[in-house]
N, C-alpha and C positions, 0 to 999 in steps of 0.2 A: 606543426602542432596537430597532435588526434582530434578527429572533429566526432562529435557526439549529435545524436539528435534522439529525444522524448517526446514520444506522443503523451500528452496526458500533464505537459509540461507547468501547467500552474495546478495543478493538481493537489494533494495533501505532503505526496512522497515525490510528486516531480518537483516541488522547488528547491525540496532538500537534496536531490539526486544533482538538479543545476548546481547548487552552491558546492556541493560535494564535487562533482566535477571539474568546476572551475579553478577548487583550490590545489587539483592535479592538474592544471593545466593543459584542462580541453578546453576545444574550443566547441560552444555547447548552442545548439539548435534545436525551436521546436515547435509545435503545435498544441492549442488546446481551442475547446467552442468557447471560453469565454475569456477575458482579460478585466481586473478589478481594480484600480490604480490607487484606492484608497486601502488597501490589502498591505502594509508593509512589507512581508516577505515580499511579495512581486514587485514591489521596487528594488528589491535589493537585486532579483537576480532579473529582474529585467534591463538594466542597464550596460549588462554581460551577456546578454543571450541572443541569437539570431531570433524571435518569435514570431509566429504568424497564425492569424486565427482561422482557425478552419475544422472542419467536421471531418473524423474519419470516414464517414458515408460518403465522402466527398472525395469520387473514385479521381475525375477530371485533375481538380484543385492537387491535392495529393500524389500525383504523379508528377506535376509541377515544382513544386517545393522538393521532390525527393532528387528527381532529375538536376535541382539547382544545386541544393546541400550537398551531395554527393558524400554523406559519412559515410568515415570507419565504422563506427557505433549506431547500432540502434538499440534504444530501451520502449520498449515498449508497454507503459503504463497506463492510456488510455480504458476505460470501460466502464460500464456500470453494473452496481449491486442489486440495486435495489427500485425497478420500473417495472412497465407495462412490457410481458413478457417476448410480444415482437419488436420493442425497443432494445430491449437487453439482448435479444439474439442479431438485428443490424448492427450494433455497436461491436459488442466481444466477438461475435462469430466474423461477419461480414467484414466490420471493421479492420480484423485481422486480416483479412482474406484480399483486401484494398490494398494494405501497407507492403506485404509480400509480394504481390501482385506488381504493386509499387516498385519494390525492388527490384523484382526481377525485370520488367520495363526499363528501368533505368541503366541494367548493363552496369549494377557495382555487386560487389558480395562483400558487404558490411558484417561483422562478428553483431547479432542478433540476441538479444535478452527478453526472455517472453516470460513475464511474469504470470505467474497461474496461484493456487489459493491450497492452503491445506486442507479444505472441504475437497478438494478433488480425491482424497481418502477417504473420504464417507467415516460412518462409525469404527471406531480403531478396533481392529481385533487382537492388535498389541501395543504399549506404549513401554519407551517414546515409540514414535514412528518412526522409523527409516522410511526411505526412498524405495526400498523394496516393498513395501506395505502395496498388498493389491489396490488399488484404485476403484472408487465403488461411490462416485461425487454423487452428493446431497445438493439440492437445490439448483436452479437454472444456472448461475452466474458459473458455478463450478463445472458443471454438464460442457458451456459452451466453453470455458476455459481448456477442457480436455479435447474437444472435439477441435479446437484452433489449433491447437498442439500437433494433430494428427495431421494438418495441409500439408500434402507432400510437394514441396519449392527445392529441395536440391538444395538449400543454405546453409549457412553457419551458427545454426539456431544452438542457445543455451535455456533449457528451463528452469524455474525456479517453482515452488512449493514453498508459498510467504503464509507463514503462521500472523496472527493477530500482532501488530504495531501503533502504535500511539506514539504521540509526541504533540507540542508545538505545531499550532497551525490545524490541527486536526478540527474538522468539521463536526455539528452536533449528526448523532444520527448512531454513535457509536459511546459503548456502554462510558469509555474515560471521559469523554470529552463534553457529554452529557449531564455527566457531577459534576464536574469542573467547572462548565459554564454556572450552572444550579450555583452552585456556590460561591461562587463570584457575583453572581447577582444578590444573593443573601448577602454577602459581607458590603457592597455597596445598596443597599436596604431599596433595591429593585423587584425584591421575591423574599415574601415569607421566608420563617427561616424552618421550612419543613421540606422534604426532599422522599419525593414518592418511589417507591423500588419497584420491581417484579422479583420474580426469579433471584435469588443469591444463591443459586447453589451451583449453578454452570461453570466451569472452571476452563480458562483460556490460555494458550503461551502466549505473553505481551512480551514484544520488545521494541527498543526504544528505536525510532526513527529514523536517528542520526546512525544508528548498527548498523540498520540494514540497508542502507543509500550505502554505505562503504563494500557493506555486501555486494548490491548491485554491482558496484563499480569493479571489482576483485573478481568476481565471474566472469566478467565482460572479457575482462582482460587473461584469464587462466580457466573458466571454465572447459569442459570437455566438449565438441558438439555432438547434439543429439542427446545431451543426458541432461538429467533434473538432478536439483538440488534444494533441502532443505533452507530454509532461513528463518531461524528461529531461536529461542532465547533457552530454552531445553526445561523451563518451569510452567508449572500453572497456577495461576490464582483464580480463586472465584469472588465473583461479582462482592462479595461480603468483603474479602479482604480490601481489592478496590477500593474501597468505599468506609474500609477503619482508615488505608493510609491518607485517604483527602480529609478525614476527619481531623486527623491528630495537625493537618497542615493549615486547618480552615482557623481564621481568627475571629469565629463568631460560634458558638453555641445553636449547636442544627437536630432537629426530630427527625427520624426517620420511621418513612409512615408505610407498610407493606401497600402494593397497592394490587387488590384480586385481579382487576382489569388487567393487569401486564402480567398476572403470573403464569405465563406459558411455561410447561417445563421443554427444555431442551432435548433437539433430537440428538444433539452428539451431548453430553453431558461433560466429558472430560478431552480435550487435544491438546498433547506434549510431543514437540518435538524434538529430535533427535539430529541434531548438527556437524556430527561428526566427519561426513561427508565433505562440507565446503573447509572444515577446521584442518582436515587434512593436505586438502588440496592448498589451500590459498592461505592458513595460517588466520583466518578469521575465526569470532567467536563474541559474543556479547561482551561489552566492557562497563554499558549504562545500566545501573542498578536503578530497580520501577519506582524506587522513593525517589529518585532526581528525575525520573520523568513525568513523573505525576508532577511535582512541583514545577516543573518548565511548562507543562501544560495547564494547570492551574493559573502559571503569571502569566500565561497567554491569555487569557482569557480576562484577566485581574486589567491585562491594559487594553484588552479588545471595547469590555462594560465601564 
């Protein structure tokens, strides 16, 4: 049996990545800093999974656990968006720097999947984007996503360039999951039924969760090494449409109220990606349409409140 191991493992997209694994039967290891028991996903895939808690700054510990597991697979999902900017570069930069590290100490050469952001193309100077689009990343998280790219370890590394994904399970902090709670709280009369906005005009590729865990997995297995690849759904909506499809799905009558305080305008305004690349290679391509993700993320949230 192929053995897999995810940093970042109860994460948003590492439990989907678990379950998606499992039902190709791998055999699936991993790490993350926290564990949550009353979280239903993670029981689901914790009962299948090798897991063990641990920090990727945690050079010791992590050479440990790598040396043990000894995978075929690594996915590497661990990092952070959005901290204190010497946190986010120990974690994404460092952190990287640890696992490879890790690797190469262990004496295996696992087929490697390094998840990076489509911010690492900075403002598009053409859409969609292909993978040829110069590189020109917008904010830290992106900056240290490219520069982890660059560690030169001699491996079997595959990169990715992940456009905006939602689903189930998704934490608040992001624009879907944010309504969705909002309204969920509204329909169980937890929160006024008024729903404050910023910005509607920013337009994002959403795709659905479950895609691109299949993605992951389809790279791992057929990607090139040393090359990136798109993952993404090849449309945009913006934040307004978002927010007609929770409407027409909310079973409560909701105001929406602009709110000046959020209305930053966007520095990239528009990112569409362009997927032709992994469709070629591995015969992948979105199949979940953003009305049934919205709604799986919406009942998420409907039996979280």
């Amino acid at each position: 049996m192929k053995k897999a191991f995810i940093t970042g493992i109860y994460g948003f997209a590492g439990q989907h990545l678990a379950k998606e694994l499992i039902k190709n039967n791998y055999e699936v290891s991993g790490i993350d800093v926290f564990y949550d028991t009353d979280i239903e996903e993670l029981k689901i895939t914790s009962k299948k999974t090798g897991y063990s808690l641990c920090d990727i700054r945690d050079k010791a510990k992590l050479n440990d656990i790598i040396s043990t597991r000894r995978p075929d697979y690594v996915f590497h999902l661990a990092g952070l968006i959005k901290a204190e900017p010497n946190l986010i570069r120990e974690i994404n930069f460092e952190g990287t720097k640890n696992l490879l590290d890790s690797i190469v100490e262990s004496k295996i050469n696992p087929r490697i999947l390094l998840i990076g952001t489509a911010y690492e193309y900075g403002i598009p100077k053409e859409l969609p984007i292909k993978e040829t689009h110069p590189l020109n990343p917008t904010g830290a998280y992106a900056v240290l996503k490219l520069e982890a790219e660059k560690l030169n370890h001699n491996l079997d590394i595959v990169y990715t360039r992940s456009f905006n994904h939602t689903g189930p399970g998704q934490i608040t902090g992001t624009v879907c999951s944010d309504i969705a709670k909002q309204i969920a709280e509204i329909e169980s009369e937890k929160k006024e039924p008024i729903i404050s906005i910023g910005n509607m005009d920013a337009q994002r590729d959403f795709t659905d969760v479950g895609d691109v865990v299949k993605a992951y997995r389809l790279l791992a297995e057929k990607g090139k090494t040393k090359e990136a690849y798109n993952v993404c759904s090849g449309k945009a909506y913006s934040v307004k449409e978002i927010l007609g499809i929770f409407l027409k799905l909310s079973k409560k009558d909701i105001k929406i109220e602009r709110d000046e305080a959020r209305m930053r305008k966007s520095d990239i305004p528009i990112l569409i990606g362009d997927y032709s690349k992994i469709k070629n290679l591995c015969g992948w391509q979105p199949k979940i349409e953003i009305e049934k993700t919205l709604e799986d993320l919406l009942n998420y949230w409907r039996e979280a409140i």
